[in-house]
N, C-alpha and C positions, 0 to 999 in steps of 0.2 A: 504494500500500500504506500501511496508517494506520499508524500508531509500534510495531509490534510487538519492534523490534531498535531499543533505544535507545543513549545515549552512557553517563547516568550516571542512578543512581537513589540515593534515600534508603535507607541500611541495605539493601542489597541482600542478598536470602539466598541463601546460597552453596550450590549444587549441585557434588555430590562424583559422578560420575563411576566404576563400579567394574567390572568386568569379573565373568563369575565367576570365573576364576582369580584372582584379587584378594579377593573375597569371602570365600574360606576362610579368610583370616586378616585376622578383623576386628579386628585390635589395632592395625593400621595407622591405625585414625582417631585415633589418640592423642588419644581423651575417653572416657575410662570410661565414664562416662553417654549417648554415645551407642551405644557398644562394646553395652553391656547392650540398648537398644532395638531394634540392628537384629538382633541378634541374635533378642528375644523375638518379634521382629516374622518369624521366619524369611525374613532378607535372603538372597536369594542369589546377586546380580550376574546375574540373568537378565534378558536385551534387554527392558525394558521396565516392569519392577520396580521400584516406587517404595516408597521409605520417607520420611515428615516424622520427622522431629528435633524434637523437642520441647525447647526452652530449661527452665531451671530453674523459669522462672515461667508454664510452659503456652503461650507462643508457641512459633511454629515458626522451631528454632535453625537448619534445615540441611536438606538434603534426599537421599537417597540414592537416587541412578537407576544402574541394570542397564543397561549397553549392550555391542552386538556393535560393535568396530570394521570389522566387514566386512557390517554393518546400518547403514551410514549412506548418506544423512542422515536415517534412520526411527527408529533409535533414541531419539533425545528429540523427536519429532515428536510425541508423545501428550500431553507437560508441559504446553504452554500451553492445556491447557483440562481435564488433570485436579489439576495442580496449583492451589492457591489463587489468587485473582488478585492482583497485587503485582509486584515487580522481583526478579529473580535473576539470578545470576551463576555461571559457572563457576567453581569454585574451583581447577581443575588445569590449570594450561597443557599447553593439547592445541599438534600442530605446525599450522603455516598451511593446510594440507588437512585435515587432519578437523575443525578449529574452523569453518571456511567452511562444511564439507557441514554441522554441527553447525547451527550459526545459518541456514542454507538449513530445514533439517528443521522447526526450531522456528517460522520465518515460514510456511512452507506447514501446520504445524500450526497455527497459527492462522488459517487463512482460513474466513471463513461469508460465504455470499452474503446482503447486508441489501437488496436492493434491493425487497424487498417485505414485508420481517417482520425487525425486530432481533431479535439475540439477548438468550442469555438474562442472558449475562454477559458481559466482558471478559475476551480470554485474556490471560494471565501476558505479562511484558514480560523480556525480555532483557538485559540490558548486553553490546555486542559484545565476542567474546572475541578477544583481542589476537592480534595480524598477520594479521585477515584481510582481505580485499581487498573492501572496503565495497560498492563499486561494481557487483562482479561477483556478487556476491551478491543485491544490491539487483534489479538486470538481469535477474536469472535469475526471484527470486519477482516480479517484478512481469509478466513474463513468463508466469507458471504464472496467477498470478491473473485474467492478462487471456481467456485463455483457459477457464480455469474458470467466469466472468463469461457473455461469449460464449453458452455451451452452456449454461450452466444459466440464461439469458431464455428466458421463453415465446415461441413464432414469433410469439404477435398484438406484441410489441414487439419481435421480431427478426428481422423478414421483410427480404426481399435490400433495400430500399430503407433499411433501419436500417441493417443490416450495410454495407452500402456507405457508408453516414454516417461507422460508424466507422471504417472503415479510411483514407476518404480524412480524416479528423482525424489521424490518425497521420503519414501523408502529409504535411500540415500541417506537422508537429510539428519531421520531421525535415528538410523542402523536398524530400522526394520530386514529382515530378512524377508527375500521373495523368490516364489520356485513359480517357473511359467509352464505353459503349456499351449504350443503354438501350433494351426494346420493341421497336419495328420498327427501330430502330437497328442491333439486331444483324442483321437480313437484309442490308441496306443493307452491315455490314461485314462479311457471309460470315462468322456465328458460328450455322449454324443450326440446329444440335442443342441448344447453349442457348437457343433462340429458342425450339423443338418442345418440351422439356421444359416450358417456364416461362410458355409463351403463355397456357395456361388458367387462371392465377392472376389476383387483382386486384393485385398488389402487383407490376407488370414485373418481367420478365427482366433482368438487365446484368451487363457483363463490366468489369471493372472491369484496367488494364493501369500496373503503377506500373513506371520508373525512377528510381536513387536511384546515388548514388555516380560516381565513374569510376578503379577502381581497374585494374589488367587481367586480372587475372580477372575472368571474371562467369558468376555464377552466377543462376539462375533457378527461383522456386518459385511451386510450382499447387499452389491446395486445391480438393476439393471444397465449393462454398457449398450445398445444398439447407437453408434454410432451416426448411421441414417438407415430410416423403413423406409423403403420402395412400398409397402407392403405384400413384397413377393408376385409369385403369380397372378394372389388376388391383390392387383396392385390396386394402388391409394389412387384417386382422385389427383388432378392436378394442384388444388387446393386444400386437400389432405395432406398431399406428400409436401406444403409448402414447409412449414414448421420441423420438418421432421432431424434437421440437425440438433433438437434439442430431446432424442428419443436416450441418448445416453444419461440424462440427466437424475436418475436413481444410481449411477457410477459417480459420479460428480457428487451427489451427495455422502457417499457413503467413503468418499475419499476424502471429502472436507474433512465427515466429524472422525475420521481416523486422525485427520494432520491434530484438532482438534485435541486427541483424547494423546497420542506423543507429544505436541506441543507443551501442552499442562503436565505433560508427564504423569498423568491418572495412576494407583496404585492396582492396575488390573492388567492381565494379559488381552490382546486383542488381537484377533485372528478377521482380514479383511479378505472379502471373494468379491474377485472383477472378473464376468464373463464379458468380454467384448466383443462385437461383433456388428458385419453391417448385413441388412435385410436387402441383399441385391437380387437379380433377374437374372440367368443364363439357362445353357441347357441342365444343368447338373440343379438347379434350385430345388429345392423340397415342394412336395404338391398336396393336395386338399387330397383328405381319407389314405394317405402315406400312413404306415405306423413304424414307430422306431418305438428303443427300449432307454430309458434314463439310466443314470448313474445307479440307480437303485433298483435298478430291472425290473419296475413296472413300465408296463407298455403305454404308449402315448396314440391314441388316432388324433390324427392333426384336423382339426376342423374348419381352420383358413390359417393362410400365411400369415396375412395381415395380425394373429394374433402370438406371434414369435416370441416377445417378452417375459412370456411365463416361462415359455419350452427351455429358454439360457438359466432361467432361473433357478428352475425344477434342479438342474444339474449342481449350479452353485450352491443352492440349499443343503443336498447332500452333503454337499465335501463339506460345509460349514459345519454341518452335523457332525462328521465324520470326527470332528476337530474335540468333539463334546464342552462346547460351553454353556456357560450358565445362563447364557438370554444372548437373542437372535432378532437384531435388526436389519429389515430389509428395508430399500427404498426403489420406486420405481415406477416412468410414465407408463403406467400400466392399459389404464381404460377411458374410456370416452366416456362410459357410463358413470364415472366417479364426477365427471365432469358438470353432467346432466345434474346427477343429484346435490351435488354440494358448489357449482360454479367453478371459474379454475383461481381460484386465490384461498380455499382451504383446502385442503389435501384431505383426502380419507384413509383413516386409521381403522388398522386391522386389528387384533390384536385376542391372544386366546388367554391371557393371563389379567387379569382385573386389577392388580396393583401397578401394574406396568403401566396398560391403558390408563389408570387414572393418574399415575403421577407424570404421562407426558402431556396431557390435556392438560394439567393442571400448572405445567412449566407454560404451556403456549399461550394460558391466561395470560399468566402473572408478566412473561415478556414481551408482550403485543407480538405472538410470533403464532397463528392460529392453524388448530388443526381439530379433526369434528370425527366422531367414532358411529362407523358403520358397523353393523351385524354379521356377526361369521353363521348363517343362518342354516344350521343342519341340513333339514330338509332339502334345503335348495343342490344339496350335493348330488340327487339324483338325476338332476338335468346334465352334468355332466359323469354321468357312467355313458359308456362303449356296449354295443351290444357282442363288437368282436377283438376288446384291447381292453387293457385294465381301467383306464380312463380317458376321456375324450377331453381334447381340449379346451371346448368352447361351448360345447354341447349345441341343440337346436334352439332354444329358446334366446331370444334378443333380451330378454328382461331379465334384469337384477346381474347386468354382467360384472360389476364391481363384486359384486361377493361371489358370485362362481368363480373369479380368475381367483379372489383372497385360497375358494375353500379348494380349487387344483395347488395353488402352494402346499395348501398344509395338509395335503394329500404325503408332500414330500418327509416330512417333518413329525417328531415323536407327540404325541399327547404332554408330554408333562414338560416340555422345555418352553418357557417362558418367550411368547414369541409375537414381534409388531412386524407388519407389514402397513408402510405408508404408498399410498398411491397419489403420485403428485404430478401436478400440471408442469413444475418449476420453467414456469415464464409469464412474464408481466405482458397480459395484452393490452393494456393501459397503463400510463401512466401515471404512477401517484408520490405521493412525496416520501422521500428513498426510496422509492420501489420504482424505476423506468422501465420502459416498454424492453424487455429481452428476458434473457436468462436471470432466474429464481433460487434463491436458496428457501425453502419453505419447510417450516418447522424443524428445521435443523439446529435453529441456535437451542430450542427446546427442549429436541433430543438431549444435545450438549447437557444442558444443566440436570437432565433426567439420570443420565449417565455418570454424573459429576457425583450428585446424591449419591447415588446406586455403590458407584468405586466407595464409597465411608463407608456400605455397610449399613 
């Protein structure tokens, strides 16, 4: 992350901070002169609502921003790029949690992706505001950035053989050990559902298997990597397939909160699964009513191409299992239908353990960072049985396809291992303040703190 939260600046101008209930009585700024401005300006502490102050000699003396204390860290998320460019400062000592989410909001308000066009300007720079815990701060946006990064490259620079570059750099970074499995490698290591999705691409297949830590717990997280969907045979739409460089983005997630949980250096072992792959078209591509056998040698009938994400999935779930840890995070742009039912700006939460699901929903409260719990609904499991394979992928029914793809995962997966499947959109198709039109980190900073707990114990 470049210098957006600094130490100290020159003549820093001071940002005053006002709620509306605050706003009613603008005699509090004790300056006439700006008392009259914000007023003429009809200030009125509303989340988002900026006034410049204007000094006696037409600079800008001050700035007054509108914010919801229970709108952070979005409320000053919009300053550093509609304010002027320059150094500002809080003027009000906020407590060590709202200044943290406060300075979180304002670095993820300044992110733009340059990797292929600068911007137009420089967002506004920060002076950190006092007690907050730099680090953690630091961790979390650089965290969000990497993953916004990620999803918003094109697949021709972020196909499974890039993506695998970066994660094992990260690996690198922190002396994770990583064992790959690349091409025909994956038959060789019984991963053949990532082999059958990603065979038809020029850019191999690979399962990419990291260890890091030795704490006693250990936990274990799978993203989905599809790089880009074609949707196969049953190809995508031309407006389907537009979006789809951001199909890797259940990998991007689940590589953040790895850098995440090395970075803090968490008291647990953590065991991370990258199936990579792209969803291309040639003669060798996998076809409708194919059956192949998983890592776990239950049989798969393929019920469209278009829904591949499980199939990489299923595989990586296994070895994750394999690995036996104490709780199994997956993340992954799974379904449309999640989309249907909850929009794409809350992700849906999977989830077969009750304390698990309630303490990541309860992290997503508490840090404006949302996500919403769908049903693993038994029943609904017989729409996806096979009349001639152990389970169908997609089954005939168009209804309820969020929770058939949740309950083909935990098709893979033992009863009693504590286990969240998020299905997330991770990308802003609006713009809103820290949140710009592109790549998504969603409910990840929540995980983080969910995990964070978890590692004490």
């Amino acid at each position: 992350m470049r210098d957006r939260l600094i130490d100290e600046g020159p003549e820093a101008i001071p940002i005053l901070p006002m709620k509306e209930s605050e706003a009613e009585d603008l005699s509090r700024l004790a300056n006439t002169r700006w008392e009259r401005w914000a007023a003429a300006s009809s200030f009125s502490g509303k989340a988002g609502q900026v006034c410049l102050l204007p000094g006696e000699d037409g600079s800008l003396d001050g700035v007054l921003a509108g914010y919801d204390p229970d709108d952070l860290p979005w409320s000053f998320a919009a300053l550093p790029t509609t304010l002027p460019e320059g150094v500002y400062r809080f003027k009000t000592i906020m407590d060590p949690w709202s200044a943290g989410l406060s300075a979180l909001g304002w670095a993820l308000g300044a992110y733009s992706f340059e990797r292929y066009k600068k911007p137009e300007r420089e967002p506004a720079k920060l002076i950190w505001p006092k007690g907050v815990a730099r680090d953690e701060v630091l961790r979390q946006v650089n965290a969000v950035y990497l993953v916004r990064d990620l999803i918003n490259t094109p697949a021709e620079d972020m196909g499974p053989s890039a993506l695998a570059e970066q994660a094992e750099e990260i690996a690198e970074t922190y002396g994770a050990r990583v064992r790959r499995w690349v091409g025909e490698e994956l038959l060789e290591g019984n991963f053949p559902l990532v082999h059958t999705v990603g065979r038809a691409a020029d850019d191999p297949p690979r399962l990419l298997l990291l260890h890091w830590g030795e704490g006693e717990r250990h936990l274990a997280l799978v993203g989905k990597g599809v790089t880009f969907d074609s949707g196969g045979l049953d190809i995508k739409s031309a407006e389907g397939m537009k979006l789809m460089k951001k199909d890797m983005g259940g990998a991007a997630h689940a590589l953040a909160l790895a850098r995440l949980v090395m970075d803090a250096d968490l008291p647990i072992r953590l065991t991370l699964v990258l199936p990579l792959v792209e969803n291309a078209i040639s003669g060798n591509a996998f076809r409708p009513l194919d059956i192949f056998k998983a890592r776990n040698g239950s049989t798969v009938e393929i019920g469209n191409t278009d829904a591949e994400g499980r199939l990489i999935l299923a595989d990586a779930l296994c070895l994750a299992v394999e690995q036996k840890p104490d709780m199994l995070l997956d993340f992954a742009t799974l379904t449309g239908a999640a989309r249907v039912a909850l929009g794409a700006e809350v992700p849906a939460l999977f989830s077969s353990d009750e304390e698990l699901a309630a303490t990541w929903l309860s992290a997503g409260q508490k840090l404006g960072d949302p996500l919403w719990r769908l049903p693993l609904h038994k029943p609904y499991r017989r729409l996806i049985d096979s009349r001639i394979a152990d389970i169908h992928s997609t089954g005939d029914s168009g209804l309820g396809g969020a929770i058939t793809a949740a309950l083909f995962l935990q098709h893979f997966l033992p009863d009693a291992l504590p286990w969240g499947h998020l299905d997330v959109m991770a990308y802003n198709s609006r713009a809103r303040p820290g949140r710009p039109i592109g790549g998504e980190a969603m409910a990840l900073r929540a995980a983080y703190a969910m995990i964070s707990d978890w590692s004490q114990g």
